[in-house]
N, C-alpha and C positions, 0 to 999 in steps of 0.2 A: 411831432412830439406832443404829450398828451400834457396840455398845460396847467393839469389837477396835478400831476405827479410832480412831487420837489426833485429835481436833478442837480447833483450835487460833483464839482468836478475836483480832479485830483489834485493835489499842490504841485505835479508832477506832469498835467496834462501838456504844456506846453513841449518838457522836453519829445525830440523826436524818436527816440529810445523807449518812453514809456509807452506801455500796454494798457493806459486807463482810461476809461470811464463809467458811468456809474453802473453799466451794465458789463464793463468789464472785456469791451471791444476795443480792436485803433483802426478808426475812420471808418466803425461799422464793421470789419470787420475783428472774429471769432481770435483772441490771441493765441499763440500756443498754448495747449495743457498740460504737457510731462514732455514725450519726448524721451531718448536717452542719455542726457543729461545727467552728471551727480549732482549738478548743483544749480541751482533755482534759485528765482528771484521775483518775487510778487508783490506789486504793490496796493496794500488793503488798504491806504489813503480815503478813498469813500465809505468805507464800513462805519457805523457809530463806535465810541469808545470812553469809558467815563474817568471821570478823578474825584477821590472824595479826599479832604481834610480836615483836620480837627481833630481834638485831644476824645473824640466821642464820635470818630468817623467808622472808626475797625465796627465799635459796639453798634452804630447802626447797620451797619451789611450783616453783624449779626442776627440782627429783630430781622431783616427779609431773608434770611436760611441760609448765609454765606457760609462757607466752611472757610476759617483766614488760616495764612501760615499761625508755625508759633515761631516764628522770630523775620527782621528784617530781612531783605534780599532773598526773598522764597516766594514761591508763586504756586496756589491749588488751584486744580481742575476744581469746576463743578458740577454740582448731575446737569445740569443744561448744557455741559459741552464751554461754556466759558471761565473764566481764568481770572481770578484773584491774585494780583502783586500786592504785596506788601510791603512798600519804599520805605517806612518809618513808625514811627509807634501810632504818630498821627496822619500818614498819609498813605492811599491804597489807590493801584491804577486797576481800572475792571477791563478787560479785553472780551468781546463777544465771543459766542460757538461758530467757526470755522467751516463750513462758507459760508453761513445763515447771516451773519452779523445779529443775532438774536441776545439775548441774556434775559432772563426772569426778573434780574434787579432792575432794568431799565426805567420801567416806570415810576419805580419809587424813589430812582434818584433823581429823574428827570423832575420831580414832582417837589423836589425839595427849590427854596424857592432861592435866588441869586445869591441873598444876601445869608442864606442858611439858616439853620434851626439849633438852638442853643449852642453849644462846641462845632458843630458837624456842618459843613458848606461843599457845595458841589465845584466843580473845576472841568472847565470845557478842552477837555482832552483833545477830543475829535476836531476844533479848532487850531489849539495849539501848537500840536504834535501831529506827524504824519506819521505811517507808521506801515513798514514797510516787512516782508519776513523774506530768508533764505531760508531753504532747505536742503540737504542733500550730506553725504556723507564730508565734500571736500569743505563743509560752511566752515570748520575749526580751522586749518589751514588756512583759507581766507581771509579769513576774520584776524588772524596775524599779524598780515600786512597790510593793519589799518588799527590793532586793537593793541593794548599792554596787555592787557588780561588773557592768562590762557583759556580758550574756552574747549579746550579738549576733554572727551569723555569721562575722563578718570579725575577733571580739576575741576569740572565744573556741569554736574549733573543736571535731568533733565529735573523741574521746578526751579532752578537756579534763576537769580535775578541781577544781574551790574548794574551798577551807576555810575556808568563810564565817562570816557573819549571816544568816541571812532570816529577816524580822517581829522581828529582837532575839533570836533563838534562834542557836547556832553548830550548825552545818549541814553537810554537804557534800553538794555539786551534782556533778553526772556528765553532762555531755555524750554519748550513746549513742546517737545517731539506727539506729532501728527502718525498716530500706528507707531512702527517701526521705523519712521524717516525722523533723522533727527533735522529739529526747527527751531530755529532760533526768530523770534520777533524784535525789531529795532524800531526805536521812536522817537523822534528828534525834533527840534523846534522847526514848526513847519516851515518859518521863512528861510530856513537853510535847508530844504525839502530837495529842491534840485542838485545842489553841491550835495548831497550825501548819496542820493541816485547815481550820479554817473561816479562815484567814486567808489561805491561798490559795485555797479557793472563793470567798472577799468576794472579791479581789484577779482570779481571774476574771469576774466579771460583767459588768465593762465588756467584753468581749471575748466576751459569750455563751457561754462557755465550758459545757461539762458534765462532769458527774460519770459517771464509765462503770468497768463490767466490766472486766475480763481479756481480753475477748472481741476489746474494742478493737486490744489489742497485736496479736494474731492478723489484724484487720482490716487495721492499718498497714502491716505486715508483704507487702499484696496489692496496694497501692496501686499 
């Protein structure tokens, strides 16, 4: 292990069910990447992911070229390939481009200092929250038996955002479809990181579902 490089492990690495760590291997070895599967299950827990707040958070993602919804519980793409949520007038979760873990904004939110800059203060997401995504056709049915909210095509489109419950935990969901595979990203307080894992692995099985790589995203992506 090259002791320049920061390694960063999952909130999940211990379970024996996960597929993480920071390169995205279990126990050195390559996880699955697709498979014939509808439904998929990936844990992006080591990728970065930011949170800004404040009554002058939206208008700073502005000044770095963000495109924001125009109202709560919506979420844009950006030309970088990552994802603006809109939780509130004053609060915005940024998710990276998919598999890169990249975003354009990074620096300049990284750059804002703990205690913030007038209205606008950063929020250590990628701490916080793990943040895990399903893909696959059966994710709406799934997500069922574990969710109040319908998250089916016709209720709940792709930019959609909840600020839910899933399994009794408060959540938020991200409607993201990857190409044509529809994706839903989930993000939860990371010390309940393990309880929400195996309760949507349990909650996949009827649906055959598996546990897959990074590699996946990149696969759906070709579809």
């Amino acid at each position: 292990m090259n002791p320049l490089v920061p390694v960063r492990r999952s909130f999940v690495y211990r379970n024996s069910i996960a597929p993480i760590s920071i390169d995205g291997t279990i126990d050195g070895k390559r996880a699955p990447a697709s498979g014939e599967a509808k439904l998929k299950l990936v844990d992006l827990s080591v990728l970065p992911r930011w949170g800004m707040k404040g009554r002058e958070a939206l208008g700073y993602l502005q000044t770095q070229g963000a495109v924001l919804p125009t109202r709560d519980n919506k979420a844009e793409r950006q030309r970088d390939g990552s994802l603006v949520a809109r939780l509130s007038l004053g609060e915005a979760l940024i998710l990276p481009a998919l598999p890169t873990g990249r975003s354009s904004m990074a620096e300049a939110i990284e750059s804002l200092p703990p205690e913030g800059r007038g209205a606008c203060y950063p929020v250590l997401r990628r701490d916080s929250h793990c943040w895990f995504i399903v893909t696959g056709s059966d994710a709406p049915p799934m997500f069922a038996k574990l969710c109040a909210i319908d998250l089916a095509a016709d209720q709940f489109a792709d930019g959609s955002v909840a600020q839910t419950s899933i399994a009794r935990l408060t959540a938020i969901v991200i409607r993201h479809d990857i190409a044509r595979t529809v994706s839903f990203s989930v993000l939860a307080e990371s010390a309940s990181a393990e309880y929400l894992w195996v309760c949507l692995a349990d909650a996949m099985a009827e649906f055959s579902g598996e546990i897959c790589g990074m590699e996946s995203l990149s696969a759906a992506e070709q579809l």
